[in-house]
C-alpha positions as CSV (number, residue, x, y, z in Angstrom):
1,X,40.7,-46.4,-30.0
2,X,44.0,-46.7,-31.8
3,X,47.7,-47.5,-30.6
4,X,48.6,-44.2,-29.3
5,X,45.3,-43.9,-27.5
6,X,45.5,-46.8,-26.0
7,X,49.5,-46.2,-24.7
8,X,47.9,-43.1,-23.5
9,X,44.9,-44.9,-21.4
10,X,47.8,-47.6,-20.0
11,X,49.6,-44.4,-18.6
12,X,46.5,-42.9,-16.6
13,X,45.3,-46.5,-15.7
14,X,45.0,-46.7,-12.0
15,X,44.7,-49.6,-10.3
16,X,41.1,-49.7,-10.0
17,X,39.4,-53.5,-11.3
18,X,36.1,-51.7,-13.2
19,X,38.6,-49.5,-14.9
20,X,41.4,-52.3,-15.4
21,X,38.6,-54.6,-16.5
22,X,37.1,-51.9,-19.1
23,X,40.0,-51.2,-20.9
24,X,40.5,-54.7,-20.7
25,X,37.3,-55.4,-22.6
26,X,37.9,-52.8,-25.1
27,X,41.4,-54.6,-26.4
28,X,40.1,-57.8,-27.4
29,X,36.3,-55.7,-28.7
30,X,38.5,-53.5,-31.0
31,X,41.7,-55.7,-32.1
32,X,44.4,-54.4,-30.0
33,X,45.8,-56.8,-28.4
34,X,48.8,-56.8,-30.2
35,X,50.0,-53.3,-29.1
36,X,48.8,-54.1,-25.6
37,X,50.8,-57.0,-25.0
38,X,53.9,-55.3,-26.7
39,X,53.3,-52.0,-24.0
40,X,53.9,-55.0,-21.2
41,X,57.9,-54.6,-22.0
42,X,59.8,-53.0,-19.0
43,X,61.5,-50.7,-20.9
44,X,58.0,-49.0,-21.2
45,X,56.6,-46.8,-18.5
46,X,52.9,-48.2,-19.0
47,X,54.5,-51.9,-18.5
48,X,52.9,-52.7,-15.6
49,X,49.5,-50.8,-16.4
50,X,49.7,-53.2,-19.5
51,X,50.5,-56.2,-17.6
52,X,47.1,-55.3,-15.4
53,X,45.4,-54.9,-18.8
54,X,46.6,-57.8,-20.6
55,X,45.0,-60.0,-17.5
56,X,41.6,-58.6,-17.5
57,X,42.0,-59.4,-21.3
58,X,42.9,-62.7,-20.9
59,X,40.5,-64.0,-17.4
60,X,37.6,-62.6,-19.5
61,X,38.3,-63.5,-23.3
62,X,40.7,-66.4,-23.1
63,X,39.3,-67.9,-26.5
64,X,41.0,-64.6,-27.9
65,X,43.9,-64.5,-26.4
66,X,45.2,-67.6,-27.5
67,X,46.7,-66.5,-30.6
68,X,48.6,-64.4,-29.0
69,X,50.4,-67.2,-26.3
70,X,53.5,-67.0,-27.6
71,X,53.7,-63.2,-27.3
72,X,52.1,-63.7,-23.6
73,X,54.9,-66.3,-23.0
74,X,57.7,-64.8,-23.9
75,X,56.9,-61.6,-21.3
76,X,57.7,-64.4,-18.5
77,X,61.5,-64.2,-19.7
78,X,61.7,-60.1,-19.1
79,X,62.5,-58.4,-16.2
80,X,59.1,-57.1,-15.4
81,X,58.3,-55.2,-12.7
82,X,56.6,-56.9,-8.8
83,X,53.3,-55.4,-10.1
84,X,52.6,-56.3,-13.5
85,X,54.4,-59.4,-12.8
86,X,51.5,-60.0,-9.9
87,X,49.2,-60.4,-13.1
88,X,51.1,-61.9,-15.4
89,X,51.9,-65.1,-12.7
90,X,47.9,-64.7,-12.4
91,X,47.5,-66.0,-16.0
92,X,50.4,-68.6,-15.7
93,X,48.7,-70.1,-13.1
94,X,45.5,-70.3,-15.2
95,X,47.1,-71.5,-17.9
96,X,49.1,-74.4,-16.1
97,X,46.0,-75.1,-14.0
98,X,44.3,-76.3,-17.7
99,X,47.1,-77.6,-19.1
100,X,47.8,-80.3,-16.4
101,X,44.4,-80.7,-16.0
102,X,42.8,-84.2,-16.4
103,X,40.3,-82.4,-18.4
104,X,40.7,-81.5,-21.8
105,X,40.9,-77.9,-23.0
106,X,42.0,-75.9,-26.1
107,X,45.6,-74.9,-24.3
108,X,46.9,-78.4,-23.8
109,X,47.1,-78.3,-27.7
110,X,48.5,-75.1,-28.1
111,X,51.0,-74.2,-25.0
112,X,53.8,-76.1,-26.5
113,X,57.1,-77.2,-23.7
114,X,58.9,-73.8,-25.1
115,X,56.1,-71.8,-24.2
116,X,55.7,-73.7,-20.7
117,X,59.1,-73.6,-20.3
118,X,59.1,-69.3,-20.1
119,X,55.9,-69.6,-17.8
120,X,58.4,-71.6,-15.4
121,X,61.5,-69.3,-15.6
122,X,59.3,-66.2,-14.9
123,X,57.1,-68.0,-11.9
124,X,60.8,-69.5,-10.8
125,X,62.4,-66.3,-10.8
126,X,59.3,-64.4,-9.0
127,X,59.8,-67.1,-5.8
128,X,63.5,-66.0,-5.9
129,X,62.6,-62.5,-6.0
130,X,59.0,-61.4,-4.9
131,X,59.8,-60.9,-1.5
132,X,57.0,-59.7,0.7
133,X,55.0,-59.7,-2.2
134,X,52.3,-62.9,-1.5
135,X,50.2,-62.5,-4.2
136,X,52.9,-63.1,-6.6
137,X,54.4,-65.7,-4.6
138,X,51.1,-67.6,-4.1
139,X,50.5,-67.6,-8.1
140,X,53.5,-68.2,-8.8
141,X,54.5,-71.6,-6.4
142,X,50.7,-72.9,-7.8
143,X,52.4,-72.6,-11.1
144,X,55.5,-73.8,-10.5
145,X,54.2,-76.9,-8.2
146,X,52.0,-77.9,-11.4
147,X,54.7,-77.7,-13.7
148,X,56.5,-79.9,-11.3
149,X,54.6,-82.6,-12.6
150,X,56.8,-82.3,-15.9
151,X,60.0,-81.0,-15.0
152,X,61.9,-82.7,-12.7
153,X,64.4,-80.5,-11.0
154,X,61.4,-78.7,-9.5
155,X,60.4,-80.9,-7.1
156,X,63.7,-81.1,-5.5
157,X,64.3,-77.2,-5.4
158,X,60.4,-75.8,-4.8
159,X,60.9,-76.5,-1.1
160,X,63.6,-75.1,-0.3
161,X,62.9,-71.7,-1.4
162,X,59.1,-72.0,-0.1
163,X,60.7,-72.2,2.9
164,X,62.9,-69.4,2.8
165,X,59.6,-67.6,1.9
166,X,58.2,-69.3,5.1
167,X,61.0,-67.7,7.3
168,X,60.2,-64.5,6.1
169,X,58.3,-62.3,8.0
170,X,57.4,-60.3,5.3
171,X,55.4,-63.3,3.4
172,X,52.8,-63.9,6.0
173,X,50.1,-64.0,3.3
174,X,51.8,-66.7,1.5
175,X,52.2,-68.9,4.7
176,X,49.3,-70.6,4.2
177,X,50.0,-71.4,1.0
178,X,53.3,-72.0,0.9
179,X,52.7,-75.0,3.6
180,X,49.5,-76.5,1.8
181,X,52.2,-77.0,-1.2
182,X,54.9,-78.7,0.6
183,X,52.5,-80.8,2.2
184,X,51.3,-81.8,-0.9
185,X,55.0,-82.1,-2.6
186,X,56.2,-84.3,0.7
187,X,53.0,-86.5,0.4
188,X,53.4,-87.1,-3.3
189,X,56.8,-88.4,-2.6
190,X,55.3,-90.2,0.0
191,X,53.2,-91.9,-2.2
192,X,56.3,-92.8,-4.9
193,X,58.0,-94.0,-2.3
């Protein structure tokens, strides 16, 4: 498979996992990564295809994705679509789930505070927008409430607009999820305190 043939595969993808995961696979097997993460931009009408791609890539070959961080990064500061932004919050929340781990692995030395800093704008800018749409929501507020632990202006603004998303009707599926945070951003204040 080459450039074109991939583009080609991103525009017929359906949403199906087995055929997300498959051309998945064959990205990292046969070196295109590259052109798969540059056919995530909006401007493209295989973005969100892409962005579907790109996380099958990345949940089952991490180790080779890595070089390509800054490039996956840097998609979190575009105005990508609800549905390819559904996976790419998927991957941020993976990715911040290691790095402010107590464990050690490989990202902590390689997502630098640029790169964590895009994860945070696009997972910021999802719970501003993603109404209605809990799967984003859900990934993204896990992201953002980890991150919290290093910047400091969002633990005073991540409740508020969970709880706009709690008011909303249309965010049932992130109710539960939404609350378990702010219970655990009111008791670690509790704690400080």
């Amino acid at each position: 498979m080459d450039d074109v043939q991939l583009y080609r595969s991103l525009l017929d993808l359906k949403a199906y996992k087995k055929s997300r995961v498959d051309l998945g696979t064959l990205c990292v097997t046969q070196g295109l990564l590259r052109p798969l993460i540059s056919y995530c931009y909006p401007h493209l009408p295989c973005s969100h295809q892409a962005c579907w791609t790109l996380e099958q890539s990345f949940l089952l070959f991490e180790e080779d994705c890595r070089p390509y961080l800054d490039q996956i990064c840097w998609l979190f500061t575009l105005p990508i679509n609800t549905s390819g932004m559904r996976s790419l919050t998927k991957i941020a929340y993976v990715l911040c789930r290691k790095f402010y781990s107590k464990k050690e692995f490989p990202v902590k030395t390689i997502l630098t505070k640029l790169l964590r800093e895009q994860l945070l704008e696009g997972c910021f800018n999802q719970l501003l927008e993603a109404h209605g749409k809990s799967a984003n929501l859900s990934f993204a507020a896990r992201s953002v409430q980890l991150m919290a632990r290093e910047f400091d202006w969002v633990r005073e603004q991540l409740p508020g607009v969970i709880e706009i998303h709690l008011g909303n009707p249309e965010n049932k599926g992130f109710h539960t999820v939404g609350k378990k945070i702010l219970n655990q951003l009111q008791n670690s204040k509790l704690i400080e305190n």
